[in-house]
C-alpha positions as CSV (number, residue, x, y, z in Angstrom):
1,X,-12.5,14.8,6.5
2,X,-11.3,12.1,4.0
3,X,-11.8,8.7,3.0
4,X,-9.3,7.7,6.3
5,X,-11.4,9.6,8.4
6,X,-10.5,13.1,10.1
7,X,-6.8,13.1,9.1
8,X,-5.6,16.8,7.3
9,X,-4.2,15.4,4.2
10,X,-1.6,15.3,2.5
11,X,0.7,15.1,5.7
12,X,3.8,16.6,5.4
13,X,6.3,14.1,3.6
14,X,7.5,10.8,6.0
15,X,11.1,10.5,6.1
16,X,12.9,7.7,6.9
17,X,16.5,6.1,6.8
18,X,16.7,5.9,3.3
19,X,12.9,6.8,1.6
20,X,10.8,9.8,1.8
21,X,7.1,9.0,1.5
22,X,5.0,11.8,-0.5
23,X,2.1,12.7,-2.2
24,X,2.4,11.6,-6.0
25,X,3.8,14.6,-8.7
26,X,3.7,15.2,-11.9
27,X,7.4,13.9,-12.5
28,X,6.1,10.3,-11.1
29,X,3.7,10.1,-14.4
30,X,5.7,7.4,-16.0
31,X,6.9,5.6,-13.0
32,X,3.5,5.2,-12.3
33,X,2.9,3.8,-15.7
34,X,5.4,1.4,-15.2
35,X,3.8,0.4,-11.7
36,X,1.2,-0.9,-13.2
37,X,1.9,-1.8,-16.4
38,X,4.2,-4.4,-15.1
39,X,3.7,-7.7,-15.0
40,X,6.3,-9.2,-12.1
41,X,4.3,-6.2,-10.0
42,X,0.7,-7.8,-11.0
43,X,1.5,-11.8,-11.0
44,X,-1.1,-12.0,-8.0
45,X,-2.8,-9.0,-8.3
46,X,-4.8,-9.9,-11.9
47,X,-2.4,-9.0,-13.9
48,X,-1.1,-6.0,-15.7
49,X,-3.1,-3.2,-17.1
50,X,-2.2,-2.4,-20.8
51,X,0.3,0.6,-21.5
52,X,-1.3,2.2,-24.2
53,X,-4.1,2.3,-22.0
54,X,-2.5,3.2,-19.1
55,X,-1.0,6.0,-21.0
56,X,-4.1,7.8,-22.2
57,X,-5.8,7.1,-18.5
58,X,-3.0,9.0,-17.3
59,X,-2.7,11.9,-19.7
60,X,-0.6,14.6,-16.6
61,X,-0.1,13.9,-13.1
62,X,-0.8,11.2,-11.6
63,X,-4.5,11.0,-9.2
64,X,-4.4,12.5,-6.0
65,X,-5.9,10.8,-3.2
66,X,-6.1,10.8,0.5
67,X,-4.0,7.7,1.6
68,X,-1.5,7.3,-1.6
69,X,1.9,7.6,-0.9
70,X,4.6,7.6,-3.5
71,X,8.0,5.2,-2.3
72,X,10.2,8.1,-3.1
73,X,14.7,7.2,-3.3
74,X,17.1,9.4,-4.0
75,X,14.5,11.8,-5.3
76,X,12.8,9.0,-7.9
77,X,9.2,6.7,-7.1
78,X,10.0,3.7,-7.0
79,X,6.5,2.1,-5.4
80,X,3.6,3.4,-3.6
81,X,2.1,2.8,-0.3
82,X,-1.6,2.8,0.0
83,X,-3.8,2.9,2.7
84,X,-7.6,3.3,2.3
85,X,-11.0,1.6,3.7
86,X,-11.6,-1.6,3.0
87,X,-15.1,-1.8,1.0
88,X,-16.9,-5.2,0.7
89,X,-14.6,-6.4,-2.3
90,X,-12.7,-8.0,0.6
91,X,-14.1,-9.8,3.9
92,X,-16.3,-9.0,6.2
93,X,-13.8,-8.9,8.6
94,X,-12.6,-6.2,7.4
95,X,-15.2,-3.7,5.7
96,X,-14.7,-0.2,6.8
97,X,-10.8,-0.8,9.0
98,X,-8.0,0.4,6.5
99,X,-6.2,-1.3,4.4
100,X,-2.8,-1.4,3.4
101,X,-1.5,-1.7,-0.3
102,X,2.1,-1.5,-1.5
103,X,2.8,-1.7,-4.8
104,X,7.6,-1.6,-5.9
105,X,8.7,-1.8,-9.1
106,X,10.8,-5.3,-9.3
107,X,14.1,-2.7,-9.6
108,X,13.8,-2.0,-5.9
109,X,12.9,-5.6,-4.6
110,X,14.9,-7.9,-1.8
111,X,16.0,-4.6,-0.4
112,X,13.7,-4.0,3.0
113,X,12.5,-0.7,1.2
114,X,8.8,-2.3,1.4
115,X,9.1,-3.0,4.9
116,X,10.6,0.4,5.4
117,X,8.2,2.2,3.9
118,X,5.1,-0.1,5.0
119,X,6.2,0.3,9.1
120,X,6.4,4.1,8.0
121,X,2.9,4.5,7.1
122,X,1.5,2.3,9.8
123,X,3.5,4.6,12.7
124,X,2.2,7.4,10.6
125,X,-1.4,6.3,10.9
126,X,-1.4,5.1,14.6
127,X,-0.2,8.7,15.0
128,X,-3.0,10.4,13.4
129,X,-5.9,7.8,13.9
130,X,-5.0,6.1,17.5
131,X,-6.7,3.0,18.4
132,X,-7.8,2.1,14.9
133,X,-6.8,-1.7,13.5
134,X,-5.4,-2.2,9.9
135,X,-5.8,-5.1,7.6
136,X,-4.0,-6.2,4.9
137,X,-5.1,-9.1,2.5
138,X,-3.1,-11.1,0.0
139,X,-2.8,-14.3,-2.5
140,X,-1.0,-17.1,0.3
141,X,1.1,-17.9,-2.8
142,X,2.6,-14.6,-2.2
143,X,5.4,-15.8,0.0
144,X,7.3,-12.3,-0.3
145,X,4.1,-10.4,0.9
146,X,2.7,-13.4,3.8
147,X,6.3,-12.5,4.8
148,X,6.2,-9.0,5.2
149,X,2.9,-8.8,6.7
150,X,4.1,-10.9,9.6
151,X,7.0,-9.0,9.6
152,X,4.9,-5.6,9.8
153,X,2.8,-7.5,12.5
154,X,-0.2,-8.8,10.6
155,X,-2.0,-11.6,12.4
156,X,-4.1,-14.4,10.3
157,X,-7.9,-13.4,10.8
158,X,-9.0,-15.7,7.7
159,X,-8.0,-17.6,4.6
160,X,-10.7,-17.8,1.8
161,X,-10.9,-18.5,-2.0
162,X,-11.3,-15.2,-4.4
163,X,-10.1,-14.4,-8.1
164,X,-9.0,-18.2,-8.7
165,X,-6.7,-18.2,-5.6
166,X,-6.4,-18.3,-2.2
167,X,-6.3,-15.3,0.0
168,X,-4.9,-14.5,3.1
169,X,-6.4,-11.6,5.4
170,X,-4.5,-10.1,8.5
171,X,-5.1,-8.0,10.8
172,X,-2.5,-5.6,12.9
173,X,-4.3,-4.1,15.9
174,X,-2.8,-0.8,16.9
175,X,-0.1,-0.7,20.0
176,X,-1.4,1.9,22.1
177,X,2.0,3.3,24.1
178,X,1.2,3.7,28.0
179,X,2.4,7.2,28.9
């Protein structure tokens, strides 16, 4: 059992046209340090986190946890996809229904890899946990992601004002395949 429910994790890696999406390594240590130290990656997120600090958090491999995949091209992270329960630092709406993250270094923007990668994880999850909705929130000044979520089939369930901004919450209710 994990924190997505009854899925064995780590699945075996997700491949698709171009990415492979995979538990985090060692070797992603200072990609992941650059994840999150930057600050085109954090503009609507709060910001960065420090590098020094980042650094010592992270002293060897990077955290592994059920629902974190590593955006892996050509054998090098560039992002990570992340998919875990929504708690009550978001809506009501969504408490307990999983919620999708993504997170690319600037490097690997304006290329569809989010998209790729983001419609990976979903089929992956309606795979292993059938029937179950997924939300995704996000700043509504965040025309890239408002843009992707529709793309990745997100519907508007609310709009509301947290951390100095507004937010956008959507949900994308699973397509259940007659057979």
């Amino acid at each position: 059992m994990t924190e997505l429910g009854p899925v064995a994790w780590p699945p075996a890696p997700i491949r698709t046209e171009r990415l492979v999406l995979r538990e985090p390594q060692a070797r992603d240590r200072a990609a992941f340090i650059e994840l999150l130290a930057s600050p085109d990656v954090h503009t609507y997120l709060g910001g960065p986190r420090p590098r020094d600090e980042l650094e010592r958090a992270m002293s060897g491999a990077p955290e592994q946890w059920p629902g974190s995949f590593v955006v892996d091209l050509d054998g090098a992270m560039i992002g990570q996809i992340l998919l875990r329960r929504a708690t009550e630092h978001l809506r009501p709406a969504a408490v307990g229904k999983a919620d999708l993250g993504y997170l690319l270094l600037p490097r690997a923007w304006g290329r569809g890899y989010a998209a790729e990668a983001c419609a990976a994880v979903l089929d992956w999850f309606t795979g292993a946990l059938p029937g179950e909705p997924v939300v995704l929130a996000t700043q509504t000044a965040n025309v890239r992601s408002m843009r992707l979520a529709a793309k990745l089939g997100f519907v508007e369930v609310e709009r509301f004002e947290a951390w100095g901004a507004e937010q956008w919450l959507g949900i994308r209710s699973p397509v259940v395949k007659s057979g």
